[in-house]
Biopython code that builds the backbone (N, CA, C, O; Angstrom):
import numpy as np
from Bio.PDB.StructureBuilder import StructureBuilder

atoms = [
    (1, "UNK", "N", (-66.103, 31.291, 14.952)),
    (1, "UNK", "CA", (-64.672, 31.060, 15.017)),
    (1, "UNK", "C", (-64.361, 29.723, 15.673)),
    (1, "UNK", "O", (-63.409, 29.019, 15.339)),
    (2, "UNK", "N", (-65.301, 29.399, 16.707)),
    (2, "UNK", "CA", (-64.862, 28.364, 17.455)),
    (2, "UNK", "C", (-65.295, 26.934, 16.454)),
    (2, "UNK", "O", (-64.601, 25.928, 16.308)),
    (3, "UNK", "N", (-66.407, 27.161, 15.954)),
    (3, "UNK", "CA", (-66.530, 26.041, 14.809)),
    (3, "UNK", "C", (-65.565, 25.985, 13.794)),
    (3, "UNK", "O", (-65.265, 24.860, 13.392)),
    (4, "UNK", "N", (-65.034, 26.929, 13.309)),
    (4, "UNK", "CA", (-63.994, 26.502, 12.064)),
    (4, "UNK", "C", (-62.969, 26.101, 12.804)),
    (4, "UNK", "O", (-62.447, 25.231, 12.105)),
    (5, "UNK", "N", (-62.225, 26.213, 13.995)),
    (5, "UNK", "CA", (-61.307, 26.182, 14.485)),
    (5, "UNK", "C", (-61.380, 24.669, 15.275)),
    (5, "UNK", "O", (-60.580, 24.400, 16.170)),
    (6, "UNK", "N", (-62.367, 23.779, 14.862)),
    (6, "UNK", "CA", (-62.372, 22.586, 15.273)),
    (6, "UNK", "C", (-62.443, 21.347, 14.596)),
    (6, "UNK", "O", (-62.035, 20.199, 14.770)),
    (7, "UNK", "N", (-63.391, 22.256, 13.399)),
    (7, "UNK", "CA", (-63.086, 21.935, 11.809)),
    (7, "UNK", "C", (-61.711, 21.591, 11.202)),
    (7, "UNK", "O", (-61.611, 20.516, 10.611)),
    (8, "UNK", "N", (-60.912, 22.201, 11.272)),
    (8, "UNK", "CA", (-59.659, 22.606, 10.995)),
    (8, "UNK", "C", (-58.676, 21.326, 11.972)),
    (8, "UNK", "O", (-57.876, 20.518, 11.500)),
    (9, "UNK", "N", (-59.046, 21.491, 13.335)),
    (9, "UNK", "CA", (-58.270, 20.255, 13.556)),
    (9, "UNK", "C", (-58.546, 18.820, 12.919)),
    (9, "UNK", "O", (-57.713, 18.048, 12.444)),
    (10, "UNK", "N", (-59.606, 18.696, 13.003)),
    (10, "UNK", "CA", (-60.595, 17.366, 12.480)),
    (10, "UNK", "C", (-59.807, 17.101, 11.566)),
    (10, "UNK", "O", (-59.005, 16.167, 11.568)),
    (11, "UNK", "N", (-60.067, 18.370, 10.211)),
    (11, "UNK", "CA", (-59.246, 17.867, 8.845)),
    (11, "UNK", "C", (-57.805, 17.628, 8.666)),
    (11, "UNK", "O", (-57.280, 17.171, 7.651)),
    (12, "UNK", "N", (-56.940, 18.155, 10.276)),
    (12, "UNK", "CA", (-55.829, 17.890, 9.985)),
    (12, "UNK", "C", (-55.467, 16.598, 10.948)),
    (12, "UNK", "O", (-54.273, 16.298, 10.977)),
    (13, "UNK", "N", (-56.311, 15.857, 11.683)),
    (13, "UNK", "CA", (-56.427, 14.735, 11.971)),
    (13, "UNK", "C", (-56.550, 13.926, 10.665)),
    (13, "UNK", "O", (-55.842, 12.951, 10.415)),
    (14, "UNK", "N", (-57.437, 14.379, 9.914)),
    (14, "UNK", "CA", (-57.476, 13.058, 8.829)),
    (14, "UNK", "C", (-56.695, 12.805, 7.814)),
    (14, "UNK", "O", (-56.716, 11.831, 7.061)),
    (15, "UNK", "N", (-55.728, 14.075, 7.820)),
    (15, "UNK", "CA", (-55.180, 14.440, 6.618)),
    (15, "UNK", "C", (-54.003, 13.669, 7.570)),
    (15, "UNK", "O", (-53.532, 12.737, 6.918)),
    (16, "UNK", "N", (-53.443, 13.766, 8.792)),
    (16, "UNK", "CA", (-52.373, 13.313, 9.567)),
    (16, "UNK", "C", (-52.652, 11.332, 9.349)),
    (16, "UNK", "O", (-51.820, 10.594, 8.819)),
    (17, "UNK", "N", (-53.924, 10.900, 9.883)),
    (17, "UNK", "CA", (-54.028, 9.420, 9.242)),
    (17, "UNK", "C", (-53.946, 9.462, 8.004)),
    (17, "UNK", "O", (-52.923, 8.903, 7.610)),
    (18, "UNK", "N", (-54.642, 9.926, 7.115)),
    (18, "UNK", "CA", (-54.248, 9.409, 5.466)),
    (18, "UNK", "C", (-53.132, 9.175, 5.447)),
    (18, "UNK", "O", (-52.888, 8.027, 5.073)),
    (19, "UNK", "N", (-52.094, 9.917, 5.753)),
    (19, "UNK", "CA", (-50.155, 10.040, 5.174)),
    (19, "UNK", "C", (-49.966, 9.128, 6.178)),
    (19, "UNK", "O", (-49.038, 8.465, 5.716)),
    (20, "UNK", "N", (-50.175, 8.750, 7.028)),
    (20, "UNK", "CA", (-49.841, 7.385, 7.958)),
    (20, "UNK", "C", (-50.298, 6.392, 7.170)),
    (20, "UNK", "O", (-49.560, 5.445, 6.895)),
    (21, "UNK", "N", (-51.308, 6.455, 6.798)),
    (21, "UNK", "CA", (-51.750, 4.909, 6.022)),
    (21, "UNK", "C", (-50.747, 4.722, 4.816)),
    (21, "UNK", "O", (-49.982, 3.784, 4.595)),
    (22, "UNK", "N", (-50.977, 5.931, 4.070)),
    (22, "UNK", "CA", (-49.765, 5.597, 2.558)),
    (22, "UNK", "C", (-48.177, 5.263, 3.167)),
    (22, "UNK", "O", (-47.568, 4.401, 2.533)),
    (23, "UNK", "N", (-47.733, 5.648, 3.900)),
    (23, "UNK", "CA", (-46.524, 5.794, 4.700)),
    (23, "UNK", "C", (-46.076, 4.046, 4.835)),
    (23, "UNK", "O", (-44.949, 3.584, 4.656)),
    (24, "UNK", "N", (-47.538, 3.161, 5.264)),
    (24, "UNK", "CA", (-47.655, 2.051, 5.832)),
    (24, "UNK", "C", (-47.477, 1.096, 4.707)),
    (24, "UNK", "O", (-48.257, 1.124, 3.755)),
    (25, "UNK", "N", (-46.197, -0.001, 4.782)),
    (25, "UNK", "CA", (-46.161, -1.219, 3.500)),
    (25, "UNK", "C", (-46.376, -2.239, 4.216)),
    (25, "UNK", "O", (-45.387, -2.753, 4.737)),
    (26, "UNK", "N", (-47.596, -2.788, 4.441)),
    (26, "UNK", "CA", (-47.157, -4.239, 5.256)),
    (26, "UNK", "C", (-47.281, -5.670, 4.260)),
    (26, "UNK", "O", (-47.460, -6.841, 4.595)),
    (27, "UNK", "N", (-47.151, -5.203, 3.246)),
    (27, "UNK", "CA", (-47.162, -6.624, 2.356)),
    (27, "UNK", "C", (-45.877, -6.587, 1.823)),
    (27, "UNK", "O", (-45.454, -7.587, 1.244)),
    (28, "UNK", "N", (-45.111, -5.470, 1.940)),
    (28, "UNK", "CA", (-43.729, -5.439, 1.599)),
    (28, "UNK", "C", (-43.277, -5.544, 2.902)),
    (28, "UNK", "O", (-42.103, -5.907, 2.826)),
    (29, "UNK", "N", (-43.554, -5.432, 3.885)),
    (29, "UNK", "CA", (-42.543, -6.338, 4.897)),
    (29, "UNK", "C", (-43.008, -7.761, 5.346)),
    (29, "UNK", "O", (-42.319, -8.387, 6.152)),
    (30, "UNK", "N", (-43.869, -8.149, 4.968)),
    (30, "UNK", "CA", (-44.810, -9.501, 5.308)),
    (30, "UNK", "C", (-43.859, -10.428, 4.274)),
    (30, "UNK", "O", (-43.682, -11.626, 4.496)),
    (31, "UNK", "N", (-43.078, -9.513, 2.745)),
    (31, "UNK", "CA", (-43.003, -10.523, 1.806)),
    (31, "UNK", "C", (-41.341, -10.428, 2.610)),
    (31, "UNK", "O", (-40.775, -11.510, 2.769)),
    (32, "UNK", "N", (-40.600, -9.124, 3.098)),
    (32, "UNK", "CA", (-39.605, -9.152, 3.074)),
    (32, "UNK", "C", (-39.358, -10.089, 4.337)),
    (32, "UNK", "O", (-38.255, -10.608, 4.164)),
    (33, "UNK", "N", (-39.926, -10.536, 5.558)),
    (33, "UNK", "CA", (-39.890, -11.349, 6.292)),
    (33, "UNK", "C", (-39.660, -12.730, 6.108)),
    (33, "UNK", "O", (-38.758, -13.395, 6.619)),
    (34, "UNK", "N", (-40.918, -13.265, 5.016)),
    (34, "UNK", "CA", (-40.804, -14.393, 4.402)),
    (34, "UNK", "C", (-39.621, -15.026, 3.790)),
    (34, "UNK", "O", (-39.239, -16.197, 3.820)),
    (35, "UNK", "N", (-38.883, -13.440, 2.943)),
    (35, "UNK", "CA", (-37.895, -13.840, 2.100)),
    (35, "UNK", "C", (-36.563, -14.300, 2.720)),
    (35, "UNK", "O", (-35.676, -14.920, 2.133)),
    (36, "UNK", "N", (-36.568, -13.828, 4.215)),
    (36, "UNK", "CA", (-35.620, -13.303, 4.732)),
    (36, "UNK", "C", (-35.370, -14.985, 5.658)),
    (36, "UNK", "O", (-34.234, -15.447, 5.764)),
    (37, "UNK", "N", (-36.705, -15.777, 6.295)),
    (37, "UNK", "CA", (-37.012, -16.708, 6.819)),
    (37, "UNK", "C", (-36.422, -18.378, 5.478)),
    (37, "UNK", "O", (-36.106, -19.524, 5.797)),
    (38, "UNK", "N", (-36.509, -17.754, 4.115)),
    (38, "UNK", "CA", (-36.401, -18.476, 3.260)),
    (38, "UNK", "C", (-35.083, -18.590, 2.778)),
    (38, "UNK", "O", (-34.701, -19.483, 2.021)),
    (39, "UNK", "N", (-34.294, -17.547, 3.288)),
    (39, "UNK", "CA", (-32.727, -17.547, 2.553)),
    (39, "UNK", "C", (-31.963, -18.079, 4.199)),
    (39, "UNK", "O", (-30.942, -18.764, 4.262)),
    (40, "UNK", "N", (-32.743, -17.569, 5.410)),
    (40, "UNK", "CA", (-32.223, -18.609, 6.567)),
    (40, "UNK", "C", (-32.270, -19.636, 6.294)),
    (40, "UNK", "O", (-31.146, -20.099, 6.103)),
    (41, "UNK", "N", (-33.242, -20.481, 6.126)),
    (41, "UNK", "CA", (-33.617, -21.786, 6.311)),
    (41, "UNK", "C", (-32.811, -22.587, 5.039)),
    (41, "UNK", "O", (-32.478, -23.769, 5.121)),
    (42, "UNK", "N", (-32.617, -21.927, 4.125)),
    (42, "UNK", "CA", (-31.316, -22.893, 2.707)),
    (42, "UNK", "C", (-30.045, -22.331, 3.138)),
    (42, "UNK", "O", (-28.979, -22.729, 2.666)),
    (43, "UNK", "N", (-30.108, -21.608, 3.838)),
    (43, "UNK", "CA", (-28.497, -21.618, 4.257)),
    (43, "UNK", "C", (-28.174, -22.352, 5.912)),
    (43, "UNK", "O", (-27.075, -22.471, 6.455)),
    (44, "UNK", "N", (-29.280, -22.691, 6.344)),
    (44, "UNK", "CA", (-29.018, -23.751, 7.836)),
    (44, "UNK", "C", (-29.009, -25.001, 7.242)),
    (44, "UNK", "O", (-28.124, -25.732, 7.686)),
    (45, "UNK", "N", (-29.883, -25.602, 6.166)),
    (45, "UNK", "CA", (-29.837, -26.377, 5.322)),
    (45, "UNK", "C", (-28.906, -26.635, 4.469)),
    (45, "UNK", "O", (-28.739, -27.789, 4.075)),
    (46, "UNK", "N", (-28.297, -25.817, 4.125)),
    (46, "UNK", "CA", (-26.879, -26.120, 3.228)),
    (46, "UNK", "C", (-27.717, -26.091, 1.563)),
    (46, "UNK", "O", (-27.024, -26.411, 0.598)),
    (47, "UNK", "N", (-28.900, -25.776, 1.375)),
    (47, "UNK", "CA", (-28.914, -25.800, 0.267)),
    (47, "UNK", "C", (-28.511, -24.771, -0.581)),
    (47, "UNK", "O", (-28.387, -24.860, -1.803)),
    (48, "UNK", "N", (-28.251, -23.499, 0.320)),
    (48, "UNK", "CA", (-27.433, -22.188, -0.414)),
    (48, "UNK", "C", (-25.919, -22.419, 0.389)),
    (48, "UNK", "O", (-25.713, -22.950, 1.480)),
    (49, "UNK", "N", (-24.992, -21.840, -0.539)),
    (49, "UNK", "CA", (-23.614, -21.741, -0.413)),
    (49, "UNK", "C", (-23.572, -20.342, 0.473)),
    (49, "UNK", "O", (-24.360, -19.422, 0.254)),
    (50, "UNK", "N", (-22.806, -20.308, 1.248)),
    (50, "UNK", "CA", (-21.944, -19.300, 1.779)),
    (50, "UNK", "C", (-22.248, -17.924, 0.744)),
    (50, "UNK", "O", (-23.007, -17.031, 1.122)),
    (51, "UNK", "N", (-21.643, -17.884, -0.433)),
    (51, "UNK", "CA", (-21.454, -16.929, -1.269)),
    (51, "UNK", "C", (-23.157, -16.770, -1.775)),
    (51, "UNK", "O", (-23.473, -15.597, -1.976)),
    (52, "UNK", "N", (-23.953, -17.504, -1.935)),
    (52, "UNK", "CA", (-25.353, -17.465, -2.533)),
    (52, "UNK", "C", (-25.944, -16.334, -0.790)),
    (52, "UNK", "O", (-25.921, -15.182, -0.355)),
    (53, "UNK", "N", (-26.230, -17.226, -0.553)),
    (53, "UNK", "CA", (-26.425, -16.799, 0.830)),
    (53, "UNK", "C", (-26.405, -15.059, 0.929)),
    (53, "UNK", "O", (-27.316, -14.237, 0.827)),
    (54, "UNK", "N", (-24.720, -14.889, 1.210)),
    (54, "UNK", "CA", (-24.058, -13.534, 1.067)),
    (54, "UNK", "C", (-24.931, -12.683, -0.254)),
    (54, "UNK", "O", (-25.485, -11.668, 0.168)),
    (55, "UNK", "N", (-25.097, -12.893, -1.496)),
    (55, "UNK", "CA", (-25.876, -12.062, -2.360)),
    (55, "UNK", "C", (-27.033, -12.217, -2.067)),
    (55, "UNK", "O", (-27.339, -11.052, -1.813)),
    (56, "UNK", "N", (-27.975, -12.833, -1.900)),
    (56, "UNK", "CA", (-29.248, -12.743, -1.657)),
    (56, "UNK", "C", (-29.508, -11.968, -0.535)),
    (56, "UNK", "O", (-30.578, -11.367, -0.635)),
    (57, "UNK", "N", (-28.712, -11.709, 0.826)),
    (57, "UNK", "CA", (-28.422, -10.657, 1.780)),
    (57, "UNK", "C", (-28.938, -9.266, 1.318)),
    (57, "UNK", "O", (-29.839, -8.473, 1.590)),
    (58, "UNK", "N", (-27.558, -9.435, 0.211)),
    (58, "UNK", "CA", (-27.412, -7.772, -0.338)),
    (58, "UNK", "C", (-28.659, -7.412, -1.100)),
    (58, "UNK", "O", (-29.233, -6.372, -0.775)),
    (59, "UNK", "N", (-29.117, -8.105, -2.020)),
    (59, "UNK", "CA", (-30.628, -8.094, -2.859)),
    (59, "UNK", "C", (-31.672, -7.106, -1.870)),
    (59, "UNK", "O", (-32.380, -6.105, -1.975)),
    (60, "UNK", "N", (-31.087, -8.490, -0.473)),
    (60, "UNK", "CA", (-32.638, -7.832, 0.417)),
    (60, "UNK", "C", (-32.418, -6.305, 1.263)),
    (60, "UNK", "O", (-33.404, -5.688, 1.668)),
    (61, "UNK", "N", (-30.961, -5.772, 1.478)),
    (61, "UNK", "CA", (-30.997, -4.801, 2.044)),
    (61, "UNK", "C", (-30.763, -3.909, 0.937)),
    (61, "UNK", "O", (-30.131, -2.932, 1.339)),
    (62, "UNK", "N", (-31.090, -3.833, -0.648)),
    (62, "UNK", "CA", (-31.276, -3.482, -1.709)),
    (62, "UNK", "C", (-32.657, -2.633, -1.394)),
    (62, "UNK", "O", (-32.973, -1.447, -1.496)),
    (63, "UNK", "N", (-33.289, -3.784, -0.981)),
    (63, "UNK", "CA", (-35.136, -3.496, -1.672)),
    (63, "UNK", "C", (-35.451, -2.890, -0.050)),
    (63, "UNK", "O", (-36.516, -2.332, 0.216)),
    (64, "UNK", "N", (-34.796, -3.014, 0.558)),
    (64, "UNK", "CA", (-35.269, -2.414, 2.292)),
    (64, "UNK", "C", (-34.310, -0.892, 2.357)),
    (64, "UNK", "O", (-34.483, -0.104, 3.286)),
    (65, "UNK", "N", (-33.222, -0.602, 1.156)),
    (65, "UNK", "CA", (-33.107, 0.778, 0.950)),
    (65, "UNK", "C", (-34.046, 1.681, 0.201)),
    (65, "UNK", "O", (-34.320, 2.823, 0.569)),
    (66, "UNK", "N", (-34.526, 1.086, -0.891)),
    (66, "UNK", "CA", (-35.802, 1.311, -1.763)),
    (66, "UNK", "C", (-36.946, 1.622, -0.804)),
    (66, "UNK", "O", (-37.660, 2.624, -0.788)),
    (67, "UNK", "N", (-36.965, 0.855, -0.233)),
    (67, "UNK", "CA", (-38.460, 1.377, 0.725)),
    (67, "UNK", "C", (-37.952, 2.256, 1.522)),
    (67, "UNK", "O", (-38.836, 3.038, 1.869)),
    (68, "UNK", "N", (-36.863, 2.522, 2.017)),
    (68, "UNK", "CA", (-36.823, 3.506, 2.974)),
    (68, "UNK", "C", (-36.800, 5.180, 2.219)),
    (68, "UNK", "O", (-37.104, 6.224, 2.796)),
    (69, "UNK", "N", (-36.462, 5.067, 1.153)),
    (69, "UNK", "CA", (-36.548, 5.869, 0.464)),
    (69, "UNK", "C", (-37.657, 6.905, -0.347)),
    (69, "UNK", "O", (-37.650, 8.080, -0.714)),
    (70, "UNK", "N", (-38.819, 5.499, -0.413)),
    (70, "UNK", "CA", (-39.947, 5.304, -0.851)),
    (70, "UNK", "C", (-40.888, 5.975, 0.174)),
    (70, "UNK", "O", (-42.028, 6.408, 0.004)),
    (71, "UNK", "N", (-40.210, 5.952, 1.150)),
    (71, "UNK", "CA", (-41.476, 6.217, 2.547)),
    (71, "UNK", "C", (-40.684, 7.399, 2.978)),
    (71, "UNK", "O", (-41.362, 8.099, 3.730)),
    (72, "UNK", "N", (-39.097, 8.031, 2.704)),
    (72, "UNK", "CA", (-38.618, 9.242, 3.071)),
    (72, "UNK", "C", (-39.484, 10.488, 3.131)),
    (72, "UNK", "O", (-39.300, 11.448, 3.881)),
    (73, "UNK", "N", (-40.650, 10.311, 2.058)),
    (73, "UNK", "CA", (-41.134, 11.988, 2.029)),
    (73, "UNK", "C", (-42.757, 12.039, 2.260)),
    (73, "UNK", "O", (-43.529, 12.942, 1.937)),
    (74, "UNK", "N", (-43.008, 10.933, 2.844)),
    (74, "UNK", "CA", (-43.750, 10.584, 4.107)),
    (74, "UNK", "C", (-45.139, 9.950, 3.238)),
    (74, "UNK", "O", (-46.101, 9.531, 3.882)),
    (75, "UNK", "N", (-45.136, 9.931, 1.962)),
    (75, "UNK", "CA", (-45.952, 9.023, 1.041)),
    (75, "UNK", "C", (-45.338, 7.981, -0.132)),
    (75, "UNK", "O", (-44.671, 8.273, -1.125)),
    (76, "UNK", "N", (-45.812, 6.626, 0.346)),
    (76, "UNK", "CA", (-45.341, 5.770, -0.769)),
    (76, "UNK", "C", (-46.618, 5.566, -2.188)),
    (76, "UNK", "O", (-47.742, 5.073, -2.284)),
    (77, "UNK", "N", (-45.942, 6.052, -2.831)),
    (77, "UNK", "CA", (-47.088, 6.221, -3.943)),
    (77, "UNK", "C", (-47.054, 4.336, -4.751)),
    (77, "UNK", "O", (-46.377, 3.310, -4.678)),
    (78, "UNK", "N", (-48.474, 4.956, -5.585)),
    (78, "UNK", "CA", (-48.379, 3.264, -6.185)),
    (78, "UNK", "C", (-47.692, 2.697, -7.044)),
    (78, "UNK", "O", (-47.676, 1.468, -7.110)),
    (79, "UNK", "N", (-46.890, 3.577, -7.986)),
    (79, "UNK", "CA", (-45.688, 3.256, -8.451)),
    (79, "UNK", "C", (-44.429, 3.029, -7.420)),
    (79, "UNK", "O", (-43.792, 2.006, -7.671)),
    (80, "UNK", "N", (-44.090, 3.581, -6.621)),
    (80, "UNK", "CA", (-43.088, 2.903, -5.911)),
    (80, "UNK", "C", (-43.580, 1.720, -4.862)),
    (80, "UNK", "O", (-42.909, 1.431, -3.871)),
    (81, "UNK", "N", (-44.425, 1.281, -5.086)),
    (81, "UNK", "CA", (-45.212, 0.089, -4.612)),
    (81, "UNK", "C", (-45.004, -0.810, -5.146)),
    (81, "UNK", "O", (-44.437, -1.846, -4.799)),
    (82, "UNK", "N", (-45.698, -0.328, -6.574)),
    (82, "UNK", "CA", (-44.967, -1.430, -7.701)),
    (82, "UNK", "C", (-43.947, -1.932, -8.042)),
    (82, "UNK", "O", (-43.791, -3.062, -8.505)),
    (83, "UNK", "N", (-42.834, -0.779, -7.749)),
    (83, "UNK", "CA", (-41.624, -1.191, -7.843)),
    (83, "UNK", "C", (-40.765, -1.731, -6.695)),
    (83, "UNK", "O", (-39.562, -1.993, -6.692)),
    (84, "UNK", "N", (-41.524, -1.815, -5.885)),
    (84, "UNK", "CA", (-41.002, -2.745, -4.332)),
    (84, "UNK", "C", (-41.336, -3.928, -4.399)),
    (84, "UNK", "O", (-40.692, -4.920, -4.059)),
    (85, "UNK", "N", (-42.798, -3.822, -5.032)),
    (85, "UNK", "CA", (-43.086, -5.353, -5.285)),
    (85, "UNK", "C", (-42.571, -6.187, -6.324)),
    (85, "UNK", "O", (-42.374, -7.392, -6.165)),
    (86, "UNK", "N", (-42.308, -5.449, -7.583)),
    (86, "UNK", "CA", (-41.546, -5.919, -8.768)),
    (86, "UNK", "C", (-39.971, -6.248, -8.055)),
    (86, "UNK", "O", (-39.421, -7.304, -8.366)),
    (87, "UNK", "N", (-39.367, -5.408, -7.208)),
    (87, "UNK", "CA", (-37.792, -5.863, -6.779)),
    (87, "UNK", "C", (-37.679, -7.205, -5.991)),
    (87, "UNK", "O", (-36.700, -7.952, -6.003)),
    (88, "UNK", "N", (-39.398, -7.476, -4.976)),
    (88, "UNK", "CA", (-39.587, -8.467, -4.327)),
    (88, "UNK", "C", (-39.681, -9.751, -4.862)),
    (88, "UNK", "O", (-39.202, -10.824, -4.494)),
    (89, "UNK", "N", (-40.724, -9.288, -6.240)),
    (89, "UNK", "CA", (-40.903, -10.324, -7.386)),
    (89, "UNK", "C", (-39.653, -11.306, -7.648)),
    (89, "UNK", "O", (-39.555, -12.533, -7.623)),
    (90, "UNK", "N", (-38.564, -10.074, -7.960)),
    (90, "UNK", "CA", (-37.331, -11.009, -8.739)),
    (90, "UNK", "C", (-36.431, -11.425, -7.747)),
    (90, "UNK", "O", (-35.513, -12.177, -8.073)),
    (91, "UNK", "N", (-36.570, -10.996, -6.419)),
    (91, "UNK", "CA", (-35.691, -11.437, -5.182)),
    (91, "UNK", "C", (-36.107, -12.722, -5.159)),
    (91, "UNK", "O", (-35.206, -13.560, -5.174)),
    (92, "UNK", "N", (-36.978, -13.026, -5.134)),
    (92, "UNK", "CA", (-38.365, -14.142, -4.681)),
    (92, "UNK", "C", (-37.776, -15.548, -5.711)),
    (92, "UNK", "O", (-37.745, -16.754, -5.464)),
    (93, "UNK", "N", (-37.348, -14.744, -6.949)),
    (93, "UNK", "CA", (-37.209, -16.098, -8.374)),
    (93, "UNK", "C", (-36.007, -16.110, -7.921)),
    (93, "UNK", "O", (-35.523, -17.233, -8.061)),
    (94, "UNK", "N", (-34.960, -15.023, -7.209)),
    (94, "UNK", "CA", (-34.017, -15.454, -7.016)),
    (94, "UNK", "C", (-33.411, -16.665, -5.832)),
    (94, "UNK", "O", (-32.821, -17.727, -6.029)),
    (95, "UNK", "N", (-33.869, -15.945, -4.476)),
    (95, "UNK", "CA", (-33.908, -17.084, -3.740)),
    (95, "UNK", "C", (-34.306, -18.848, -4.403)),
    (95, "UNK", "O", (-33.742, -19.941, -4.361)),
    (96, "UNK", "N", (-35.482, -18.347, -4.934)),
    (96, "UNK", "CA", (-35.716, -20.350, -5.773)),
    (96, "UNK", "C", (-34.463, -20.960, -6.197)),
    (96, "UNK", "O", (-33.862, -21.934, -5.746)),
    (97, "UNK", "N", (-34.130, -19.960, -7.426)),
    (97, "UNK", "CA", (-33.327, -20.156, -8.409)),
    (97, "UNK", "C", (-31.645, -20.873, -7.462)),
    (97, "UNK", "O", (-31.133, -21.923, -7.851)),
    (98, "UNK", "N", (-31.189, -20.246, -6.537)),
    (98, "UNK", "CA", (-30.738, -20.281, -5.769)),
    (98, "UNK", "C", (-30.808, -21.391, -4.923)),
    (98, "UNK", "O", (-29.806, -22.106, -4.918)),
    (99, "UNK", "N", (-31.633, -21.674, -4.290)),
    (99, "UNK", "CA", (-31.726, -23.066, -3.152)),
    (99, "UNK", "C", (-31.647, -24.455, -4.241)),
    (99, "UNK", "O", (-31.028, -25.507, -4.079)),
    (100, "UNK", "N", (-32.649, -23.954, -5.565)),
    (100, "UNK", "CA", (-32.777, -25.144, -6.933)),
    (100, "UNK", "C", (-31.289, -25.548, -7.352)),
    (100, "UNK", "O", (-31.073, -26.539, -8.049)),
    (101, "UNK", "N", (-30.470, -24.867, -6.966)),
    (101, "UNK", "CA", (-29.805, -25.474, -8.180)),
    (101, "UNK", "C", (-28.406, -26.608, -7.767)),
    (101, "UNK", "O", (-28.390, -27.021, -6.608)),
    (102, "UNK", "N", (-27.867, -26.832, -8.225)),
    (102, "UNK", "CA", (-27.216, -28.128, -7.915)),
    (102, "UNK", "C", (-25.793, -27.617, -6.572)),
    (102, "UNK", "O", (-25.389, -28.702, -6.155)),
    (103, "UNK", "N", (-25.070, -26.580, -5.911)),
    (103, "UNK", "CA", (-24.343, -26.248, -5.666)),
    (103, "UNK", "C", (-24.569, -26.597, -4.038)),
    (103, "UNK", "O", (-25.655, -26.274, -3.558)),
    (104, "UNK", "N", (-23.801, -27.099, -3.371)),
    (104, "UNK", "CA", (-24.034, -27.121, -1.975)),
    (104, "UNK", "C", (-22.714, -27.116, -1.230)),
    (104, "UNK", "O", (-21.634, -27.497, -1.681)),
    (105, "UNK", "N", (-22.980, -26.590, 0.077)),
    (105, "UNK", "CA", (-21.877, -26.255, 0.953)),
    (105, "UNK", "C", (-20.964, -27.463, 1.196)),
    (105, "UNK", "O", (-19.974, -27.352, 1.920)),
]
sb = StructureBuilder()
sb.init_structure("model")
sb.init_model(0)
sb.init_chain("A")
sb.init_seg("    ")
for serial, (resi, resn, name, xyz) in enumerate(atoms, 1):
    if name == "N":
        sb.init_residue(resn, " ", resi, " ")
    sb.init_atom(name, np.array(xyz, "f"), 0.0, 1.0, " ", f" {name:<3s}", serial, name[0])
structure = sb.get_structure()
């Protein structure tokens, strides 16, 4: 009894890290940091407008509702991975698209 009963914690130690690890996005907050450092820096710069600025905001607390959502039921699977990274993807062309183009404060 005393061996299964230690057994049993063990496996629910590992089973408790596994769902911590899936739980864990750090390349989706590594990118959302970046993105976030990149829409500061064209709007201290003046190369995003006020209003550019303001949507690219919303984009990002878009894709930071998505993940919270994603991680609500305590596993982010690899499709909603994909699709954090695909929302990051087009945030990412957006910011460019955005600082690129001819409009300034």
């Amino acid at each position: 009894m005393k061996i299964s009963h230690q057994a049993l914690i063990a496996l629910l130690a590992l089973a408790g890290a596994s769902a911590f690890a899936q739980t864990s996005t750090p390349r989706v907050d590594q990118r959302e940091a970046n993105q976030q450092a990149r829409i500061a820096q064209g709007a201290a710069s003046g190369t995003l407008t006020a209003h550019e600025t303001q949507r690219l905001e919303k984009e990002q607390a878009h894709i930071n509702n998505a993940e919270a959502k994603a991680k609500a039921d305590g596993t982010v699977t690899a499709k909603e991975r994909r699709r954090l990274h695909a929302m990051q993807d087009g945030a990412s062309r957006d910011i460019h698209r955005k600082k690129h183009n001819a409009r300034e404060q």
